[in-house]
N, C-alpha and C positions, 0 to 999 in steps of 0.2 A: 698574523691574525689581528685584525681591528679593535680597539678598544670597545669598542659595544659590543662584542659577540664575545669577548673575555665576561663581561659584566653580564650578558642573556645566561651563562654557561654558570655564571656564581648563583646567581638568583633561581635557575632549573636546580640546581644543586643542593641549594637551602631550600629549597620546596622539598626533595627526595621522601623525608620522615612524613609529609603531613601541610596541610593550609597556614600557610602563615600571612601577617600584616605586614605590611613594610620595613615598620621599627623591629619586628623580628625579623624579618628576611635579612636586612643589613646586620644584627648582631649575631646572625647563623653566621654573614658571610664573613663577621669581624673575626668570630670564632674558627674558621676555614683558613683564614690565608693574613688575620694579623691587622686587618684595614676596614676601615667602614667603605661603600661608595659615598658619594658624593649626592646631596638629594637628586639633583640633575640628571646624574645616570642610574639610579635606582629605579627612579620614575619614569624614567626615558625605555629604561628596560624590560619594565613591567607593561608600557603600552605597547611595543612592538612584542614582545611575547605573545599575549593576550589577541593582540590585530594577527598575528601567523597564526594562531589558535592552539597554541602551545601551554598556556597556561590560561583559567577562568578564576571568572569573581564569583565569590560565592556572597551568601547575605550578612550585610553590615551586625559586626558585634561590637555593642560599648564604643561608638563612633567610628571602628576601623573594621577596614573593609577587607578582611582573607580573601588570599586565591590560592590557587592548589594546581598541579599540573593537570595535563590533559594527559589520555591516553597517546596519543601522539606528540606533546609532549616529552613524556618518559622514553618514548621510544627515538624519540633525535635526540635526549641528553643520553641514550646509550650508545647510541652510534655516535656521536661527537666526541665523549669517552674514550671508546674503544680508537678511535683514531689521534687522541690525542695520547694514550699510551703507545700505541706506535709508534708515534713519532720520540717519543721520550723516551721507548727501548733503543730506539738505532740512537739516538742522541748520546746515549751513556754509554752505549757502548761506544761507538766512536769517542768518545774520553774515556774510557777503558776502566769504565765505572758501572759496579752490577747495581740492575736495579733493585728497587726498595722490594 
């Protein structure tokens, strides 16, 4: 998997509850996985989301500008999901480790 579609897949993810800002999106995704992005790939990930029509801008609050997923969206961060548990069921088991 490419480093941008790791970072598209955090950002779908920190949207899940609800519209967030950027500076929240990165501190959903510090609280997920331990790391902030990088602004570069935050914002990098936020205009290819939005340009597939995955995620939308909604209107500017207190200078930052939420977006929230799209209905299609939500439905390729669950099929992306559900395929990315598969591959991490056969993974642990072939290390002979049950999953979580």
């Amino acid at each position: 998997m490419q480093a941008h579609h790791d970072a598209q897949t955090l950002v779908l993810c920190a949207l899940c509850d609800g519209p967030l800002h950027g500076y929240a999106i990165n501190t959903a995704i510090e609280k997920m996985v331990g790391k902030r992005l990088g602004i570069g790939s935050l914002y990098g990930a936020l205009t290819r989301l939005e340009a597939k029509g995955l995620i939308e801008s909604l209107e500017e609050v207190a200078r930052a500008r939420p977006v929230q997923l799209t209905p299609r969206g939500r439905q390729v961060l669950e099929q992306e999901l559900r395929a990315m548990a598969r591959v991490a069921a056969v993974g642990l088991q072939g290390l002979g480790v049950e999953p979580a």
